[in-house]
C-alpha positions as CSV (number, residue, x, y, z in Angstrom):
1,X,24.7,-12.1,17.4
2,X,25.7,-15.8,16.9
3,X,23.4,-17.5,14.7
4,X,21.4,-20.9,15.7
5,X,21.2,-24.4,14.0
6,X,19.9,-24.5,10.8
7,X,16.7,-26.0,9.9
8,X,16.2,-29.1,7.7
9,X,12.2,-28.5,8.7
10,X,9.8,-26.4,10.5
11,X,6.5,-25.6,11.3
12,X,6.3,-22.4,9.5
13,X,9.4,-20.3,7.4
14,X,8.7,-16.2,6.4
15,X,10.5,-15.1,3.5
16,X,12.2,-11.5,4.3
17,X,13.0,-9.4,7.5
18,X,11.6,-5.6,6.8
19,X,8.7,-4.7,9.3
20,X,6.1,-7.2,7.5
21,X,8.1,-10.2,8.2
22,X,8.9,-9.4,11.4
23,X,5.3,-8.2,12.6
24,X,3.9,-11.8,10.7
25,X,7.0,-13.5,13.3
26,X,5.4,-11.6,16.3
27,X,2.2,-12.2,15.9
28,X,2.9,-15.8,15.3
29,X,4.6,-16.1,18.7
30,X,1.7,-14.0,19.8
31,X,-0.9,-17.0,19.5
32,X,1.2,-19.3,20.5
33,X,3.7,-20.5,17.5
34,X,7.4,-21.4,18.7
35,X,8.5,-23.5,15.7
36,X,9.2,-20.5,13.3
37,X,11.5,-19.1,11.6
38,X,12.2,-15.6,10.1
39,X,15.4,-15.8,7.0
40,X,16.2,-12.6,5.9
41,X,19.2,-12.7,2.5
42,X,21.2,-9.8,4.6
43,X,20.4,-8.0,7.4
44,X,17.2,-6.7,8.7
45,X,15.4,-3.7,7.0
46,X,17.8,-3.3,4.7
47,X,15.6,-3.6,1.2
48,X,13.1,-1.1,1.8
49,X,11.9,-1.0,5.4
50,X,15.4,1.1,6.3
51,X,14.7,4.5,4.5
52,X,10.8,5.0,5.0
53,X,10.0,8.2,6.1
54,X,8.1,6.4,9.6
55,X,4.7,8.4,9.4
56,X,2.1,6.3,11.2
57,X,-1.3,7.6,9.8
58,X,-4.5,5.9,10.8
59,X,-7.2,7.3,8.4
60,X,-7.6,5.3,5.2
61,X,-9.9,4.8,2.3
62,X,-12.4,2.5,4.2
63,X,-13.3,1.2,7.8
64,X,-11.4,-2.1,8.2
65,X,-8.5,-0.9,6.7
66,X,-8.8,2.1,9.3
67,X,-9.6,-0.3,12.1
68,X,-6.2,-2.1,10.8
69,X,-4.0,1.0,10.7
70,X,-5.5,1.9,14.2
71,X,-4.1,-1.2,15.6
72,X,-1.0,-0.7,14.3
73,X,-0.9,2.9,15.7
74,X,-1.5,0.4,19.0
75,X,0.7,-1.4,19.0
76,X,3.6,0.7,18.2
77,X,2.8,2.7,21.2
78,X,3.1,0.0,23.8
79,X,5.8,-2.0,21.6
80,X,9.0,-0.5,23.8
81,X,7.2,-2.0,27.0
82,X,7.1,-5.4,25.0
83,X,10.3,-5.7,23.7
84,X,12.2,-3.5,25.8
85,X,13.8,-1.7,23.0
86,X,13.4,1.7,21.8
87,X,11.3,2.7,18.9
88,X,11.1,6.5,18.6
89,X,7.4,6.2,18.3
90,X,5.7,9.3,19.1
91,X,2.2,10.8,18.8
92,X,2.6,14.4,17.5
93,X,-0.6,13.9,15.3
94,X,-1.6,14.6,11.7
95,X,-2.6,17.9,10.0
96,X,-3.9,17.2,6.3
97,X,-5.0,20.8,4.4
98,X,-7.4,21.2,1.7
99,X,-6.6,23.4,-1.1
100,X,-10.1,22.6,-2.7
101,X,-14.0,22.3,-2.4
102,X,-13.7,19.1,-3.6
103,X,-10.3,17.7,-1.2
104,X,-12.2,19.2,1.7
105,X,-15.6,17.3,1.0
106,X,-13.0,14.0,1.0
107,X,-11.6,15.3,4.1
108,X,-15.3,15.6,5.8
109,X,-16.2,12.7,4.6
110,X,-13.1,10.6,6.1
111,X,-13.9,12.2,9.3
112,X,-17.2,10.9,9.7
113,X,-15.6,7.8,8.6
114,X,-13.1,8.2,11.6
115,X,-15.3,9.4,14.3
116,X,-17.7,6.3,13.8
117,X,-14.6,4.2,14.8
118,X,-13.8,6.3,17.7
119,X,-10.8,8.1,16.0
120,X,-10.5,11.2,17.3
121,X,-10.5,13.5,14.7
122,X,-11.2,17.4,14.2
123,X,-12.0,19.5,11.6
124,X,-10.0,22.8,11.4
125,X,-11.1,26.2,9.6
126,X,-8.0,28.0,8.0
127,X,-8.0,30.4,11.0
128,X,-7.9,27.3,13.3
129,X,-5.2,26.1,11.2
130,X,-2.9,28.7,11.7
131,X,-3.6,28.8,15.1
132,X,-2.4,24.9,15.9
133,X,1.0,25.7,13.5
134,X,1.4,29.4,12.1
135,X,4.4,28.5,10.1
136,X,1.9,27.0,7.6
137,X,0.7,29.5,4.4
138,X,-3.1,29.1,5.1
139,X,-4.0,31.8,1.8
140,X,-5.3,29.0,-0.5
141,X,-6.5,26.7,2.6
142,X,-10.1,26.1,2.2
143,X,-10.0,23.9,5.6
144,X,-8.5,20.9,7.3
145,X,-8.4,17.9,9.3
146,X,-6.4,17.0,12.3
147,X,-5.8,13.6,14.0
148,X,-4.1,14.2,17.4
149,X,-3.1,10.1,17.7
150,X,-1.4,10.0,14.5
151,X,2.4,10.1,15.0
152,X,5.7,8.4,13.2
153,X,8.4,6.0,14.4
154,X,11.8,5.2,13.5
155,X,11.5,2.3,10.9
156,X,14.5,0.5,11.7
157,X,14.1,0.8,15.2
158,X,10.9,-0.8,15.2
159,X,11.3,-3.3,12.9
160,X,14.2,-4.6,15.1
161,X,12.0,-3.9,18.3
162,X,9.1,-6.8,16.5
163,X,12.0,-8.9,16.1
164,X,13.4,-8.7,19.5
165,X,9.5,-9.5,20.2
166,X,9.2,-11.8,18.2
167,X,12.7,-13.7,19.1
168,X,11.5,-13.5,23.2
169,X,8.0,-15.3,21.6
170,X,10.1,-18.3,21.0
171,X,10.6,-17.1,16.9
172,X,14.3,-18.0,15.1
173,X,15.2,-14.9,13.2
174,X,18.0,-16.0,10.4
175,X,20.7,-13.1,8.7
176,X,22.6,-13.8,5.5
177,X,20.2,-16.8,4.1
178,X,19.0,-16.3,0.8
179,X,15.9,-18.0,-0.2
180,X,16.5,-18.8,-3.7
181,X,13.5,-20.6,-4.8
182,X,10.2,-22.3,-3.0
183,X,9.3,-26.2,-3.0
184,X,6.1,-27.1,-3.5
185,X,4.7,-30.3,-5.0
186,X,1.8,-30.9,-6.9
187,X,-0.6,-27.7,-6.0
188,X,0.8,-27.5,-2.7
189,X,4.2,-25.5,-0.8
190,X,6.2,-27.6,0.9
191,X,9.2,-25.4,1.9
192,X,11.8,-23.3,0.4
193,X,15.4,-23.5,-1.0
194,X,18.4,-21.3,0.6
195,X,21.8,-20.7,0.0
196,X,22.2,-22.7,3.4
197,X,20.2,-26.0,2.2
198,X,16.5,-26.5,2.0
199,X,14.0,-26.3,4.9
200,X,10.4,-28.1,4.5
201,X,7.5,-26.4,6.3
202,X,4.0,-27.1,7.5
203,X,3.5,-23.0,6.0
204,X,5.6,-20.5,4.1
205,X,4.9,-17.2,4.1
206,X,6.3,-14.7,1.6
207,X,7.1,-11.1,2.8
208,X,9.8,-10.5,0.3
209,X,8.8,-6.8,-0.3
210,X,10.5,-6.0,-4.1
211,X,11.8,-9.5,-4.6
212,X,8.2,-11.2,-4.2
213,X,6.9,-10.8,-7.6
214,X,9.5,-12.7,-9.6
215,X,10.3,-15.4,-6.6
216,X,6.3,-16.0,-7.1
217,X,6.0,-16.2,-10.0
218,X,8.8,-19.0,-10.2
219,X,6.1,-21.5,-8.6
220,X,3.2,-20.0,-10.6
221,X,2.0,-17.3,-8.1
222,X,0.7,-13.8,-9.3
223,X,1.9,-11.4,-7.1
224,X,1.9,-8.3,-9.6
225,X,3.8,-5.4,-7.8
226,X,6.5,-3.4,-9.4
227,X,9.4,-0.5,-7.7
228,X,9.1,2.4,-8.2
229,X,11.6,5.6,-7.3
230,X,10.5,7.4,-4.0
231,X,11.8,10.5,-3.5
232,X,12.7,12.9,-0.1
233,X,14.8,15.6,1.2
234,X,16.0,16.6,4.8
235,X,16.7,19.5,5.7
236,X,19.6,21.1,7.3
237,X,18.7,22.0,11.4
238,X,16.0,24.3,11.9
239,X,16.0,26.7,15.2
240,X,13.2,26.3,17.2
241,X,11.4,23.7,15.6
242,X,9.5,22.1,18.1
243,X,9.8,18.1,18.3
244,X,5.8,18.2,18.4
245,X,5.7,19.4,15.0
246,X,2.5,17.1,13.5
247,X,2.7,15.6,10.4
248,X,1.6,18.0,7.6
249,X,-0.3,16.1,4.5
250,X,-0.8,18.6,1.6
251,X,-2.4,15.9,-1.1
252,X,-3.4,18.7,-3.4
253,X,0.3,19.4,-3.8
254,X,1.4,16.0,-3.0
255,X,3.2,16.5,-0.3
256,X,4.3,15.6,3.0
257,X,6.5,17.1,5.7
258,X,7.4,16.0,9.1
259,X,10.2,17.0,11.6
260,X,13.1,14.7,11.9
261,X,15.4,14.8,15.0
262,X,15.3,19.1,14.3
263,X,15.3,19.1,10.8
264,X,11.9,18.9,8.5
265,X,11.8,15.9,5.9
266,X,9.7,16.5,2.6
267,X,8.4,13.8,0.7
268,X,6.2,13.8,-2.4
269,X,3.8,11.4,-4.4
270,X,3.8,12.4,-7.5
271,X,1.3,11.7,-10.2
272,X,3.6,11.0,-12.7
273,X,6.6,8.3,-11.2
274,X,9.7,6.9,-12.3
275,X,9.5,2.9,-12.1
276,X,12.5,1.1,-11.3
277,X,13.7,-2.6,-11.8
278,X,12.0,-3.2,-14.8
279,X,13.9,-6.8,-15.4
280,X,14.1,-7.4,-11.8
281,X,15.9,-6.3,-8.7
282,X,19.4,-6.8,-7.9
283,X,20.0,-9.5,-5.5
284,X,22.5,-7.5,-3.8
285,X,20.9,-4.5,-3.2
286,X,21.2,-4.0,0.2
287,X,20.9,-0.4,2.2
288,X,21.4,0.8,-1.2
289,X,20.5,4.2,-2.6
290,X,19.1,5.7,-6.2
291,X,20.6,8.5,-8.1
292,X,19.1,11.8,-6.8
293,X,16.7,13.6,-9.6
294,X,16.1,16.9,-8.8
295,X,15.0,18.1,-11.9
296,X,11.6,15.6,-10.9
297,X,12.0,16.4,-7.3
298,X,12.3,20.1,-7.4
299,X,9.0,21.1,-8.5
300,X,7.3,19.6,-5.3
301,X,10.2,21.0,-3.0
302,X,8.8,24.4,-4.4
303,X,5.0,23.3,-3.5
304,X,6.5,22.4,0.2
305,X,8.2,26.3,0.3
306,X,4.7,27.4,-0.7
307,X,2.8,25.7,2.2
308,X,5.6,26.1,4.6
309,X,8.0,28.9,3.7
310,X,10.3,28.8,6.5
311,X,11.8,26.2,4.2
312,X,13.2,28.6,1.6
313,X,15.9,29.8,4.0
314,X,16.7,26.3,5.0
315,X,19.7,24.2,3.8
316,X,19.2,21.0,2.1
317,X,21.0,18.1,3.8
318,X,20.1,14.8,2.5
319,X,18.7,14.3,-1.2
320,X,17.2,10.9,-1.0
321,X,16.0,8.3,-4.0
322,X,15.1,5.0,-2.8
323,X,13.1,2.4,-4.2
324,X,9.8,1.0,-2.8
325,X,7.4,-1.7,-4.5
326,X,3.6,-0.5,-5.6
327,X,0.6,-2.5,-7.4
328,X,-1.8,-1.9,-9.8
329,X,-4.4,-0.7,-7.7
330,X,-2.3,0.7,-4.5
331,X,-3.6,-1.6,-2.3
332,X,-1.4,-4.5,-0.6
333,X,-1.7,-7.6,-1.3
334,X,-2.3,-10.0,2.0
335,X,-3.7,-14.2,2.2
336,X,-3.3,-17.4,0.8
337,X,-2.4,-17.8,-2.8
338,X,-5.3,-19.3,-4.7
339,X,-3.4,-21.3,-6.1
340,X,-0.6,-22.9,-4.4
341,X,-1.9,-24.1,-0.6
342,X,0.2,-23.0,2.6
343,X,2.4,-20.2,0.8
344,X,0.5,-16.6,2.2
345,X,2.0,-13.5,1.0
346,X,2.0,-9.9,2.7
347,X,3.4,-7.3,0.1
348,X,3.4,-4.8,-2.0
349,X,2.6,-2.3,0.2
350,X,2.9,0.7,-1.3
351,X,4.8,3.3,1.0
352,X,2.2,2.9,3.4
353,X,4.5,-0.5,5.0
354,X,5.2,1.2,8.6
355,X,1.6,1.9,9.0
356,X,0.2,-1.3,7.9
357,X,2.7,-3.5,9.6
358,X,0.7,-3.8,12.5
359,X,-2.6,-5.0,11.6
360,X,-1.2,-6.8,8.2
361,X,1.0,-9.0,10.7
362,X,-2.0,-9.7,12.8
363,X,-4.3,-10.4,10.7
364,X,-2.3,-12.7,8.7
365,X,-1.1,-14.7,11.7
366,X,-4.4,-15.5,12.5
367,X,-5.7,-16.3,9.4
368,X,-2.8,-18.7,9.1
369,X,-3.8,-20.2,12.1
370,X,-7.4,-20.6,11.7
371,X,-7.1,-21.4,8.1
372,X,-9.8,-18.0,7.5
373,X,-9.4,-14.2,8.1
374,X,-10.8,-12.8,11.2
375,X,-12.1,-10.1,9.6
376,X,-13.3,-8.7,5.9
377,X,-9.9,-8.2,4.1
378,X,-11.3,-8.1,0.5
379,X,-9.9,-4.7,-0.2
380,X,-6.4,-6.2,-0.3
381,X,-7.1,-10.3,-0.5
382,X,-4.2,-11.8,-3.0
383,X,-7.3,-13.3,-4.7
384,X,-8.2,-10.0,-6.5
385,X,-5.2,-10.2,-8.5
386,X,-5.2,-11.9,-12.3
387,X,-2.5,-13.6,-14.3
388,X,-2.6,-10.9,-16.4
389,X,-1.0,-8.1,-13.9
390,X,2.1,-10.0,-14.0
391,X,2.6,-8.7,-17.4
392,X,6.0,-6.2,-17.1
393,X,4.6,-3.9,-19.6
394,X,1.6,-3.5,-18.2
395,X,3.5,-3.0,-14.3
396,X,5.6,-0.6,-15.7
397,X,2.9,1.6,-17.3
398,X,0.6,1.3,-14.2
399,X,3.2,2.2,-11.4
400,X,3.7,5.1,-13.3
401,X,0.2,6.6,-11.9
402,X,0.0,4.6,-8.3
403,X,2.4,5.7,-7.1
404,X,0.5,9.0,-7.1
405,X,-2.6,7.3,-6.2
406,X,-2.6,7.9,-2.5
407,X,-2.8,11.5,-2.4
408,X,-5.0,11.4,-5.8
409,X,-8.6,12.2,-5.5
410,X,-10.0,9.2,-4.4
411,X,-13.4,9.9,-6.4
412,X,-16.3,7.2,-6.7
413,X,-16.1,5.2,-9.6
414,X,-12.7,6.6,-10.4
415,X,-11.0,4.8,-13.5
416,X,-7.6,3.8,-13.6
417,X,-5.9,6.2,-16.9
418,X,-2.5,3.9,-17.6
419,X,-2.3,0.2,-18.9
420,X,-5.7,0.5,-20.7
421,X,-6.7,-1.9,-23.1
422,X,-5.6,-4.8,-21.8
423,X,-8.3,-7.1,-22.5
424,X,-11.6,-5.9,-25.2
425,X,-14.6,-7.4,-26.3
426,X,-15.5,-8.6,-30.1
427,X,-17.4,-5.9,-29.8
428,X,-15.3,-3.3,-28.7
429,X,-15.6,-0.8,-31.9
430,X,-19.1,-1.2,-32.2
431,X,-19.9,0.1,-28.0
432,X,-16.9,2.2,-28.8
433,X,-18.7,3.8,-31.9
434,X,-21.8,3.9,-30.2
435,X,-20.8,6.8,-27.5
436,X,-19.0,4.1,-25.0
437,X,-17.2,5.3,-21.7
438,X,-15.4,2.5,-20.7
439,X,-14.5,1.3,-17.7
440,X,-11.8,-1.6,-16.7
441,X,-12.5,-4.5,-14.6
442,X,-10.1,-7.5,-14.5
443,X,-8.5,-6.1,-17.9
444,X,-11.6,-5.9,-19.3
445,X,-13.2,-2.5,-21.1
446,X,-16.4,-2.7,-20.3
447,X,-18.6,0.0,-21.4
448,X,-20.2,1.6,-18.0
449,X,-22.7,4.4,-19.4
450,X,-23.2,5.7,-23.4
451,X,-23.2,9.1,-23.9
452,X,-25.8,11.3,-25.4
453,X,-25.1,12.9,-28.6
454,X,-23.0,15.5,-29.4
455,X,-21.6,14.6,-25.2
456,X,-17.8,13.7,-24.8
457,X,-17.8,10.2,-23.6
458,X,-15.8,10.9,-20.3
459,X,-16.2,10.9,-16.5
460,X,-16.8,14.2,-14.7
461,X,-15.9,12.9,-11.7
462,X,-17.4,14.4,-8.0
463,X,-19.2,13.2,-5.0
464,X,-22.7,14.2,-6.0
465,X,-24.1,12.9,-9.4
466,X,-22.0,12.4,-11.9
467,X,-22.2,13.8,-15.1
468,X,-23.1,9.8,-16.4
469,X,-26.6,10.3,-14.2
470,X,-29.0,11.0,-16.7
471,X,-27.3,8.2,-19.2
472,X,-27.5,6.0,-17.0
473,X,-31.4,6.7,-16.5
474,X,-31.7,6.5,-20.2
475,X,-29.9,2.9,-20.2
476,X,-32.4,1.3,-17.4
477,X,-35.8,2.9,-18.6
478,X,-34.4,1.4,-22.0
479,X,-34.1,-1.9,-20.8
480,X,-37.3,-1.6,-18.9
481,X,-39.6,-0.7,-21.7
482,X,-37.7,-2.0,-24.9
483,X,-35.2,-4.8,-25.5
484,X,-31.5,-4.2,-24.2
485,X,-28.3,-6.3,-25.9
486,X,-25.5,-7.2,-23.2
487,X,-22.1,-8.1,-24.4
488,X,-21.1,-10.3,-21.0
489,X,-17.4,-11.2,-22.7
490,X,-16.2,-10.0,-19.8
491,X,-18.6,-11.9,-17.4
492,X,-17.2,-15.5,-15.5
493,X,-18.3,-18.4,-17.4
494,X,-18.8,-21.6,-15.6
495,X,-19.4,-25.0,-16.7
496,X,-21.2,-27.7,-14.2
497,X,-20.7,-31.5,-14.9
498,X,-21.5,-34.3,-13.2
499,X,-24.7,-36.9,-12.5
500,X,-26.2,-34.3,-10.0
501,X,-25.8,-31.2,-12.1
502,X,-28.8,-29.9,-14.1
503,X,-30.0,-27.1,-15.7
504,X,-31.6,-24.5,-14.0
């Protein structure tokens, strides 16, 4: 495809062409932006967007990011009819099994969530469950939860379908520019440097997937995100599996397994990963692949025989290890940065890019245009994030769990276990000697309940009361009928100056 003119300036420039930067492109055309262009280092997909497995699940941890994945699911249905190019989308829906009391109460729980937001959802028995697929060992099933509009697509096919889009919108998609550093003066972004001259822009908007964190940084930006190694395996042709095959979530086993053009795929999150490009990412890599590990893999490709064992007489054809970028709290990272205006960012997405691309793209369009986000976003605002995540040392030991994280338990008041310690109070030892159970916030150790004596000063977590209850009690009636020392360390300090300020 011949390439057009150059730029010397622009309305608005997005950094990267996987499925984020090229949904952001869309939806800019979308409200009516023709003066933007897309530059992408090498060729479309080809950092991380290229080998993702494509599942397109809607349910997540709370309503708006639902709402967002449910637009997503949207859009990729009626993107062919927009672009006029194939994506392999197809709704073959969801099955996730619970192995546990406490996985099925999530499961419930999510389905409530779902059905109040009109997502059709149903809730299966173990007998039901062998009835919708009986290749599926229901013996330690306590119950599960089906979504008939989930579905997967073929990433690379819809990526280049939103640029396609995105081009017939009026966009200017660029292969083979690097972007080798951003512009900004004073506390502002002015444009970006390439290895094909500089372009100054009205807005920049970073989509840079694995690359973001250090290009970022470079102008003073904390995007903390680090890879990690994501492992699959496809499997050789299997006869007679239907192309309807749903999606199978097992996240007690951390597992997933879908079918894949007659062959099944099996992918895992483990709770204990591999990070990757520690000191940064090549600047070549490019449809590039990882060593295979099966010593890590295997024990999850056993877990997959378990649920489904007309995989132990099936061949293995592909062993795949590719890399994918993840955050310290496995939640992407989408808005303005507070601290450099007109540069937005949209990454880190945590294996979960495909499903988010959708309503990520939209809702950062709009909130470029109308300076605002149309809707609450807080979950994954860019704002959450503190100076001190950029540490490497502290990425590193934090990817390690979340890249697990999404199949985890997600349990109330759950405390992150790695990169601990990161920030304590003078009076740490003291709390600490007192019976303590700390929790983090911002870096901090904060204590969040004191346990009783002779009690272990840990969380029992579950979605009743917690064994903390009855301290917790103790604290408030303590503070209500005696006197109660706070160590606030950890609490905002501000200072107000001026003729009009006063004390309060």
């Amino acid at each position: 495809m011949p390439q057009t003119e150059f730029p010397s300036e622009t309305e608005i420039v997005i950094i990267g062409g996987g499925v984020i930067g090229c949904s952001v492109a869309f939806h800019l055309t979308q409200l009516g932006y023709r003066d933007v262009h897309l530059l992408e280092r090498r060729e479309l997909t080809c950092g991380t967007t290229w080998h993702a497995a494509g599942l397109i699940g809607q349910l997540r941890a709370t309503s708006n990011m639902t709402k967002l994945s449910q637009y997503t699911s949207d859009l990729y249905r009626d993107l062919e009819s927009i672009s006029g190019y194939a994506t392999g989308f197809k709704q073959n829906g969801s099955l996730s099994v619970a192995t546990s009391e406490a996985r099925w109460e999530e499961l419930r729980r999510g389905s409530d969530m779902a059905r109040n937001l009109g997502l059709a959802c149903i809730t299966l028995s173990p007998d039901h469950i062998e009835e919708l697929n009986p290749q599926i060992n229901i013996k330690d099933v306590v119950g599960g939860l089906f979504l008939p509009s989930d579905g997967q697509t073929n990433p690379i096919d819809t990526t280049r379908a939103l640029a396609a889009a995105a081009r017939q919108g009026g966009a200017t998609i660029h292969e083979g520019v690097t972007v080798t550093s951003i512009l900004k003066k004073d506390d502002v972004a002015t444009g970006v440097k390439t290895s094909k001259g500089e372009i100054f822009a009205k807005k920049i908007v970073l989509c840079g997937g694995m690359w973001s964190r250090d290009l970022a940084a470079s102008v003073g930006v904390t995007v903390p995100l680090h890879a990690a190694e994501h492992f699959y395996a496809v499997t050789e042709p299997i006869p007679g599996l239907p192309t309807n095959f749903p999606v199978l979530r097992d996240p007690d086993n951390c597992i997933y397994i879908k079918e894949d053009a007659g062959k099944l795929l099996i992918g895992a999150f483990e709770p204990i990963a591999k990070p990757w490009g520690h000191d940064g990412i090549p600047k070549d890599f490019s449809f590039d692949e990882l060593p295979p590990d099966l010593d890590h893999f295997e024990p999850f490709l056993m877990k997959a025989m378990h649920r489904l064992p007309a995989l132990e007489n099936a061949g293995i054809h592909t062993w795949f290890n590719g890399p994918e970028s993840f955050t310290p709290d496995d939640r992407y990272m989408l808005g303005e940065a507070p601290n450099l205006s007109n540069l937005f960012v949209a990454t880190g997405f945590n294996s979960v890019g495909i499903q988010s691309a959708g309503g990520a793209g939209k809702v950062l369009a709009e909130w470029i245009s109308k300076g605002e986000p149309p809707m609450d976003v807080w979950d994954v605002d860019i704002r959450r994030m503190h100076p001190f995540q950029q540490n490497k040392a502290y990425l590193y030991d934090r990817t390690i769990e979340s890249l697990g994280l999404l199949y985890q338990m997600h349990w109330p008041h759950r405390q992150p276990e790695t990169a601990r310690g990161v920030r304590k109070s003078p009076l740490h030892d003291r709390l600490s000697q007192a019976g303590a159970c700390f929790g983090t916030n911002t870096g901090w150790e904060r204590p969040n309940w004191f346990a009783h004596k002779g009690q272990v000063a840990k969380y029992e977590y579950s979605y009743g009361r917690q064994n903390w209850f009855d301290n917790s009690r103790h604290e408030h009636m303590a503070t209500r009928e005696n006197v109660t020392l706070f160590d606030q360390t950890s609490f905002s300090k501000y200072r107000v100056e001026g003729p009009d300020a006063r004390h309060s």
